[in-house]
N, C-alpha and C positions, 0 to 999 in steps of 0.2 A: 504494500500500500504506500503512495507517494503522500508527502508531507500533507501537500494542497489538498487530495480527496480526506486525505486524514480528516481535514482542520473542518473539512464541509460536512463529513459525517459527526463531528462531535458538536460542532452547533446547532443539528436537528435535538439532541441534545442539555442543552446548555441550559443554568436556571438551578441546578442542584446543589442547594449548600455542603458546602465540606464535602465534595468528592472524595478526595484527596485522603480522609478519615474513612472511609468507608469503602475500602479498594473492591471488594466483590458489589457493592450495592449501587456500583457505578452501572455502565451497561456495554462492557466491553464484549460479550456473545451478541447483545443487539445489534450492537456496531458493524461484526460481523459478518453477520445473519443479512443487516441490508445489503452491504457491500457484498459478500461472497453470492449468496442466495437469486438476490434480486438484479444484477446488473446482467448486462448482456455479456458475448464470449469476449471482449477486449475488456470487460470489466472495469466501462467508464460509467457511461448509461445505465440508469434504471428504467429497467424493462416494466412496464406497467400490467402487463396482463400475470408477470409473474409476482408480484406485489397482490394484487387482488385474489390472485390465487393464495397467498400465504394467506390473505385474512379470512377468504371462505373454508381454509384447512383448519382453520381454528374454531370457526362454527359461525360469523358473521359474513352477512349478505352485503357488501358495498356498494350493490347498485341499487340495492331497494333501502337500505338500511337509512333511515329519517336523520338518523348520527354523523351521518357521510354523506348527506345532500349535499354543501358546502363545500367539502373535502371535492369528490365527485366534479365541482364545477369548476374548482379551481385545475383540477388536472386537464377534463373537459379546455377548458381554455386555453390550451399549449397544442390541441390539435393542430394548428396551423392553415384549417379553412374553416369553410363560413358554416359547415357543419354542426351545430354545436350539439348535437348526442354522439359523436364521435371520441374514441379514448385515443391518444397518443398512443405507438408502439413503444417508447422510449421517451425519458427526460433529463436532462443532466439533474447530476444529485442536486446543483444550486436550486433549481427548476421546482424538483422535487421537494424538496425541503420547505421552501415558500407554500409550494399547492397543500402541504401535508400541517403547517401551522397554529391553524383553529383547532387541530383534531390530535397535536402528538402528541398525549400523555396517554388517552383510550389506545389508539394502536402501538404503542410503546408496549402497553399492558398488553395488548394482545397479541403480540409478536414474540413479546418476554415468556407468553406462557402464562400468566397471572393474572387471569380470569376465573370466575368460580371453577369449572371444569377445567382443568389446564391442559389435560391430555386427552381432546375432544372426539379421535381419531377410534383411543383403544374405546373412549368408553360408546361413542356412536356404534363402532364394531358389534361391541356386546347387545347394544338394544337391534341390530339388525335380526341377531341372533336368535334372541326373545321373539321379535316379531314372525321369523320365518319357523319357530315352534310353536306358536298360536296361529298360525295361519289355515291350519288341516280341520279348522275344530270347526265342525259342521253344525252342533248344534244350537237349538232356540229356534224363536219364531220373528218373524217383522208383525210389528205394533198392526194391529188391523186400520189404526184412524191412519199410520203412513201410506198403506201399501193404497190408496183410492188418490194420493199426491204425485207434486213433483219432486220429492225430495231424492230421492235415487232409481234407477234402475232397478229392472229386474233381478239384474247379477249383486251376487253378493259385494259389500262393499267392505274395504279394511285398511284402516291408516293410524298410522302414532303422527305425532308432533309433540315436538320440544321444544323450550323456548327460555333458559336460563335467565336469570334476575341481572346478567349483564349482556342481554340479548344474543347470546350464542345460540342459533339454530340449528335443527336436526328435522326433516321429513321423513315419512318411506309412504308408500302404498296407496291409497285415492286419497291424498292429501289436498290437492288441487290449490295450486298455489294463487293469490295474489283472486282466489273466485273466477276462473278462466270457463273450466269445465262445470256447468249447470249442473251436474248430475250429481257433482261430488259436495253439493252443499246440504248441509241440511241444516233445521229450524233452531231457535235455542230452546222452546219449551221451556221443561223444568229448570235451565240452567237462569231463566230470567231470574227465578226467586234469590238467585246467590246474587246477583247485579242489586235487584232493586232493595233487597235488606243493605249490603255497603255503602247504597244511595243511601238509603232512607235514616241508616244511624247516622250519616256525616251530613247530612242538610238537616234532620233534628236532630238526636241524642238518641246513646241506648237506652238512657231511662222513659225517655217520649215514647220509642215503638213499644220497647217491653211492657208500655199501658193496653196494647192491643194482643201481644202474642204474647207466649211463654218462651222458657227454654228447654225443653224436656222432650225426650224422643218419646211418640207415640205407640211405638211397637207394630204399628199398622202400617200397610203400604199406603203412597202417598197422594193419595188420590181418597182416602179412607176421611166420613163424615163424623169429624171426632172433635170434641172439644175438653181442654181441660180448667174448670174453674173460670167456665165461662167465657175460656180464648182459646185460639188453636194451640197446637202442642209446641210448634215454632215454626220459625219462616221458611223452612225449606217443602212443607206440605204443599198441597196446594192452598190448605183454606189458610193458611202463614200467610203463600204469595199473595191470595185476593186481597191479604186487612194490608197488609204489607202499601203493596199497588193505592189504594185509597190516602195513604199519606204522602207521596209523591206528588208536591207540585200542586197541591187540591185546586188552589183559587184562581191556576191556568185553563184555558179553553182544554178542550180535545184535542187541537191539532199542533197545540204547543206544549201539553204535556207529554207526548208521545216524541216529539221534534227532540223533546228535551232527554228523554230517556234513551232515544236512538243518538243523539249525541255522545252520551257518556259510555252506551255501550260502542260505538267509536272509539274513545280515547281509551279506555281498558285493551283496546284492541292495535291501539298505536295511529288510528284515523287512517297511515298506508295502506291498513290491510283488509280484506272485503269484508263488510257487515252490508249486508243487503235485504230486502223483503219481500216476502214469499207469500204476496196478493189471492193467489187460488188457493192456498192451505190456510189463509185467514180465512175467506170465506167458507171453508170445508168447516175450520171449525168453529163456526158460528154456526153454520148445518146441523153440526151436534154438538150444541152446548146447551142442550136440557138439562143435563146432574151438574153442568158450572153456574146454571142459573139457579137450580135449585138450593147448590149451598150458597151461593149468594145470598140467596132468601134469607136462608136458616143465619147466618152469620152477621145480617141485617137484623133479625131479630133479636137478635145479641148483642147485638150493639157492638160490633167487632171492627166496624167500619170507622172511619175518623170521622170524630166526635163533633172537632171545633169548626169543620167549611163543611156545608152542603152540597156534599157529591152522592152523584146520584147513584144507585144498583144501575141502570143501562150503561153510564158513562165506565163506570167498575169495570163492569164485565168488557165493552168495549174495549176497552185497552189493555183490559190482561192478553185478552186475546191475538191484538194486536204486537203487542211486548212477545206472548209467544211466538208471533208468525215471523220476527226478526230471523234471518238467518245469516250463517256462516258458515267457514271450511273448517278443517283438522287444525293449518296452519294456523288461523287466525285466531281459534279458538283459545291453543297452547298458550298466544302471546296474553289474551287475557288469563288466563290463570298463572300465566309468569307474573301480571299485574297483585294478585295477591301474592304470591310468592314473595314479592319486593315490597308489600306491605302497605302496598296502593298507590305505588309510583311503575308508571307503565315505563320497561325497560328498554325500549325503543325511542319515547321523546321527553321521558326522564319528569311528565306534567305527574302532577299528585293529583290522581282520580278521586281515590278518595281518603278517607283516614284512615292512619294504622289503628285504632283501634279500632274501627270498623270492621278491617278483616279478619283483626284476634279473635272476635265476637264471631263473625261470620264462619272463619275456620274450626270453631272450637262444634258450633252447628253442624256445617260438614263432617266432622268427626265422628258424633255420634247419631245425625241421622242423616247422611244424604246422599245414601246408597237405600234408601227408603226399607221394607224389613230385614234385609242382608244386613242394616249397618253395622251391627254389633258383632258376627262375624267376621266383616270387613275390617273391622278397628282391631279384631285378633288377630288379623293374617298379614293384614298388609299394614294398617298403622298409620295411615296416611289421610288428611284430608281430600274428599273426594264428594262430586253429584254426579250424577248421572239423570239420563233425561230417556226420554222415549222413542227418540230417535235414533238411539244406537251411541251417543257420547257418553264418555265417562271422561269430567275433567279431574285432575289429579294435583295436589299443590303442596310442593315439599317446599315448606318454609325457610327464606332467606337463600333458597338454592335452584328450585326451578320449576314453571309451572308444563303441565303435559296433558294432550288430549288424546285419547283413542276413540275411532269409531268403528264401530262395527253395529248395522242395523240388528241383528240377531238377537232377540234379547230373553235371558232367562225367567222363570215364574216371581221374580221378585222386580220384572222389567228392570233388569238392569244389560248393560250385553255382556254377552257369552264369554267374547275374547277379551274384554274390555277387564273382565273381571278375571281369567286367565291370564292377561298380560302382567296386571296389577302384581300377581300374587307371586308371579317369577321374577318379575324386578326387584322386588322387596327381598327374596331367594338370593340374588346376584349383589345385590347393594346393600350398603349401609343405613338404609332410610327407613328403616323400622322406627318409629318415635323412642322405641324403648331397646333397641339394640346399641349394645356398647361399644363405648370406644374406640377400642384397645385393638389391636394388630392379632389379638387372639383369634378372633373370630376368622372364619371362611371366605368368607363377604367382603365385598372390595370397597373402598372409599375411593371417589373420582375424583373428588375436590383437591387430592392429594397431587403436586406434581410427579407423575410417575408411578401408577398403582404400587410399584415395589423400587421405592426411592431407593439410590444408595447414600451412601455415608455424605458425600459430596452434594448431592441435594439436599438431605438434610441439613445439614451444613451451615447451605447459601440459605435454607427457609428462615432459617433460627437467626439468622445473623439479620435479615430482611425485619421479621418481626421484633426483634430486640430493640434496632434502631428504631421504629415505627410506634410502637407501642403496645404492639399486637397482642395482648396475656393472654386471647382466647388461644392463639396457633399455640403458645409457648404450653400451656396446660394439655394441650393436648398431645406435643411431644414430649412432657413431662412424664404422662401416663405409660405410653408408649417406651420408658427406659432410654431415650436418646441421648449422648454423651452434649454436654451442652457448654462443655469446654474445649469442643474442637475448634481449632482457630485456622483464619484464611492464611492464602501464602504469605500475607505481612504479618502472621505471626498475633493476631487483633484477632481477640474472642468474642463474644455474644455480652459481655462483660463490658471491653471497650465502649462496643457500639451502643450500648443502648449510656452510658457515661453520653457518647457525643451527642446523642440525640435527647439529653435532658431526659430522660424517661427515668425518671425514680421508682417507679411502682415496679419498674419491670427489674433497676437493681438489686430492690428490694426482695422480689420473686429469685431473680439468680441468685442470690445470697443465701435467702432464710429456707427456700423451699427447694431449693436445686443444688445449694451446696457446694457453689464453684469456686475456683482458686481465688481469691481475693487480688492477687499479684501476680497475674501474667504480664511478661515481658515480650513489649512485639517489637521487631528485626530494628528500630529505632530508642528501645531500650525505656519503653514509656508505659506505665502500670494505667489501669482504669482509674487512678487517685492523679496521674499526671494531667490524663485526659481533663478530668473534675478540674485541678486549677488551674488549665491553658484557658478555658472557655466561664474562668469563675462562677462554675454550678454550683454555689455555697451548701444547699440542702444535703447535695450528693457528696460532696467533700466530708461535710460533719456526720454525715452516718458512714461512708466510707473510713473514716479515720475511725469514730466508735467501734465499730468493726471490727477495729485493727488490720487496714491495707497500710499499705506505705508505697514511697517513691520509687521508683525505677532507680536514683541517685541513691538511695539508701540500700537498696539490696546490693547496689556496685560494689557498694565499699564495707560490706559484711564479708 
C-alpha cells in the first residue's frame, strides 16, 4: 500500500479519540478489507458492485435500504451521464470516501462485523436448513373464509423473513419482495390487534386501555365469546381487538381514522416496504361478519366500547374490518416485528413508532396468549413472543435481536400454521433464544450474536478489549460466565484493564478488579500500568480506587 492511498483510506476513518491507546480498536482489518477486498485488479479503484456486494453478504439491502438513500445518491452521482439510476463501475477511494460520509460509522459496523448477527452467512445457512426441513410437512387445512379470496393460490405457499433490530435481512420461499407478486400477499387479520394495542397504549396509556380489557389469557381460541369481569381477556382476542379499535382516534371521521392507522402500520413496516389493501377480502368479510356483529353487540352491552367519544357499533365494526383487510408480504411483515424487537423504533428509518413500553406490555400479551389455545404450549417449547393470524402468519419477536415472519397458509386445529409452528420449534432446537435457556457455552445451541459461532482466543480477545473501552458490562458478564481469560492482552502488550483506564469506564475497572480478578499491573511494550494510563489522562476517581487497590506505576515496578 502506497503512503497516499494509505493516508485516503485512514480519513474515511478519522474522528477516533486516542487511537493510538487502543491499537486493536482502531480499524486496521477494515482498512484492509476496503482496500484489498473492494478495489479492482491494479488495486487503485473501488469497485462498487463489489462494495454492495460486501454489505448484502452481511445481511443489508443498499439499494432498497431507506439508511442508504443518501449514500446511494451520492455514489449514483459519479456515474458520469445524465442517467441518474445508474451505479458507477468504479471510484477513486477520494470519490469514494466523500459519497460514503453521511453513512460511515453504520457501514464501518457492518463491514467490521459488528452488527447484532455478525456472522450473517453461517447463521442464514442454518435457517435455510430449518426451512428446507419444514418444507415436506403436508399437513392442516386453509382457513375456509381464505380459500373464496385473493390472498394466494391454489399451491401451497411457504416463506420465512428476517429482519434484525439493525436491519440485516434474510428471505427464502414466497417471500415476495418489495409486494411484486399478488399472490404472495396476504391480509394482516389477527396480527392488527398487536399494531393497534402498541397504538393505543402510546397515544393513551396502559392504565387508559387496561379500563377496557384485561391481561389474562382466556384459554379459549380467539375468536371465543368470553368475557372476564366484564372485559375481554386481553387484546390479542378478537373481542380485545374490537374494544381495542374503538379507542383509536375516536373523535376522527372514518376515512381519517383508518388513513391514520394504515399510516402507522407503514412506519412499523419502514413506509419502503408494501403495506397495501385487499378491497375484495374487505368486502368478503363484511359478507360474513354476522358473529363480528354479534359480539359487537354483546361487548356494546358491556360497555366494552370507549366510554368518553361516541362511536358508533357500525363505524367499530367498519374499520376493524377494514384494519383486517390491510395486507402485506413475509418480507415486510418480519421488518414490522423487527419494529418491536427494537422496542418500537423501526430498524430501517430509525422513526419511534411507538413506545417501549408499549411493546413490553404488548410482548408480555404475545407470550402468553397469541398463539390463541396453543399458547401455553408454545411458551414451553419455543419461549418466544409470537401471533399468528388466519392467514397462515406467524410473526415471531426475539427481543433487542430480531423480529421474523413465517407463512404458510396451512393451519392446524388451534388455526395456527403447521410449519409456522414446526419452524418455530426447531429454531429454538438450533438457537439460543429460548427466554429461559442459558448462557453459558454448555449448552448444544449456538449463539449468533456471537462473532464466530466458535470464537477463538483472538476474537475473544479483540471483543473484550472493544467492550472494556466502550463500557459494554453486559458483553463482559457474559464472557465472565463463559470462563474467558480477561487478561489477555493485544500485540502492545495493553489488556482489557488498560483500555477500559482510557476510556474512563470505572464501572467496568471496577468489574475487572473485584469480579474478574485481573492483574492490577500489567506492563504494555511502553512500560505503562493501567494506574499510568489513570494519570496521563487525570481520571482522578480511577486513580484513587486504582491506588486503594494497591496498583502502582510502571516506574515503580522498574526499579523493584
Amino acid at each position: 500500500m502506497t503512503v497516499g492511498r494509505e493516508a485516503v483510506v485512514r480519513s474515511l476513518f478519522a474522528g477516533r479519540q486516542r487511537r493510538s491507546e487502543v491499537s486493536l480498536v482502531g480499524a486496521p482489518e477494515l482498512e484492509e478489507k476496503l482496500v484489498k477486498d473492494f478495489t479492482d485488479e491494479d488495486g487503485v479503484d473501488i469497485v462498487v458492485a463489489k462494495f454492495l456486494k460486501g454489505l448484502q453478504q452481511n445481511g443489508i439491502r443498499p439499494l432498497s435500504d431507506p439508511r442508504f438513500e443518501n449514500t446511494m445518491k451520492n455514489i449514483r452521482s459519479f456515474a458520469g451521464n445524465e442517467d441518474s439510476s445508474s451505479i458507477p463501475e468504479s471510484m477513486s477511494l477520494e470519490d469514494f470516501s466523500r459519497a460514503l460520509t453521511s453513512n460511515m460509522v453504520f457501514i464501518q459496523q457492518t463491514l467490521s462485523g459488528n452488527l447484532i448477527i455478525p456472522e450473517w452467512k453461517q447463521f442464514t445457512d442454518i435457517i435455510t436448513e430449518i426451512y428446507e426441513s419444514c418444507r415436506d410437512t403436508t399437513e392442516g387445512e386453509i382457513n375456509s373464509a381464505m380459500q373464496g379470496s385473493k390472498v394466494h393460490e391454489p399451491e401451497d405457499k411457504f416463506a420465512v423473513s428476517i429482519c434484525t433490530v439493525d436491519g440485516q435481512r434474510f428471505s427464502i420461499g414466497d417471500y415476495c419482495s418489495r409486494g411484486v407478486a399478488e399472490q404472495n400477499n396476504f391480509p394482516l387479520l389477527d396480527l392488527t390487534r398487536v399494531l393497534l394495542y402498541t397504538i393505543a397504549c402510546t397515544e393513551k396509556s396502559v392504565d387508559y386501555v387496561h379500563n377496557y380489557i384485561g391481561k389474562e389469557p382466556s384459554g379459549s381460541e380467539g375468536e371465543a365469546l368470553t368475557l372476564k369481569n366484564g372485559k375481554p381477556h386481553n387484546p390479542l382476542m378478537l373481542t380485545g381487538g374490537l374494544a381495542v379499535s374503538s379507542l383509536v382516534k375516536p373523535s376522527l371521521c372514518f376515512s381519517e381514522r383508518f388513513e391514520h392507522f394504515y399510516n402507522k402500520v407503514q412506519a412499523f413496516a419502514g413506509k419502503s416496504e408494501y403495506v397495501g389493501f385487499n378491497n375484495s377480502l374487505a368486502l368478503s368479510l363484511k359478507d360474513h361478519s354476522n358473529r363480528l356483529y354479534a359480539i359487537g353487540h354483546y361487548l356494546r352491552e358491556n360497555k366494552c366500547f370507549n366510554h368518553e367519544q361516541s362511536v358508533t357499533l357500525e363505524q367499530t365494526m367498519e374499520l376493524f374490518i377494514h384494519y383486517s383487510a390491510i395486507e402485506t408480504n413475509c418480507d415486510s411483515a418480519a421488518v414490522m416485528a423487527a419494529t418491536l424487537a427494537a422496542g418500537g423504533i423501526c430498524p430501517l428509518t430509525g422513526e419511534k413508532v411507538v413506545y417501549p413500553e408499549a411493546v413490553r406490555n404488548c410482548l408480555s400479551m404475545m407470550n402468553c396468549c397469541g398463539v390463541n389455545d396453543y399458547s401455553g404450549e408454545f411458551m414451553f417449547e419455543v419461549g418466544l413472543p409470537a401471533k399468528s393470524n388466519k392467514a397462515g402468519a406467524l410473526m415471531l419477536v426475539i427481543p433487542n435481536v430480531l423480529g421474523m415472519t413465517i407463512w404458510s397458509p396451512k393451519l392446524d386445529r388451534s388455526s395456527n400454521s403447521v410449519r409456522g409452528i414446526k419452524f418455530c420449534k426447531l429454531f429454538t432446537e438450533r438457537f439460543v433464544f429460548h427466554q429461559f435457556d442459558p448462557p453459558t457455552r454448555g449448552t448444544r445451541k449456538l449463539d449468533p450474536r456471537r462473532k464466530d459461532f466458535n470464537e477463538s482466543k483472538d476474537q475473544q480477545s479483540l471483543t473484550i478489549l472493544f467492550s472494556a473501552y466502550q463500557g459494554k458490562l453486559t458483553t463482559l458478564y457474559r464472557y465472565l460466565k463463559e470462563g474467558v481469560n480477561f487478561g489477555w492482552p493485544d500485540y502492545d502488550g495493553r489488556t482489557a484493564l488498560h483500555l477500559a483506564v482510557c476510556g474512563d469506564q470505572i464501572e467496568v475497572v471496577k468489574f475487572l478488579v473485584e469480579k474478574c480478578h485481573v492483574d492490577l499491573n500489567p506492563v504494555d511494550r511502553w512500560e505503562n500500568t493501567p494506574l499510568d494510563d489513570a494519570a496521563k489522562y487525570d481520571y482522578q476517581p480511577i486513580m484513587k480506587y486504582l491506588v486503594r487497590k494497591g496498583a502502582q506505576r510502571g516506574s515503580e515496578l522498574m526499579a523493584q
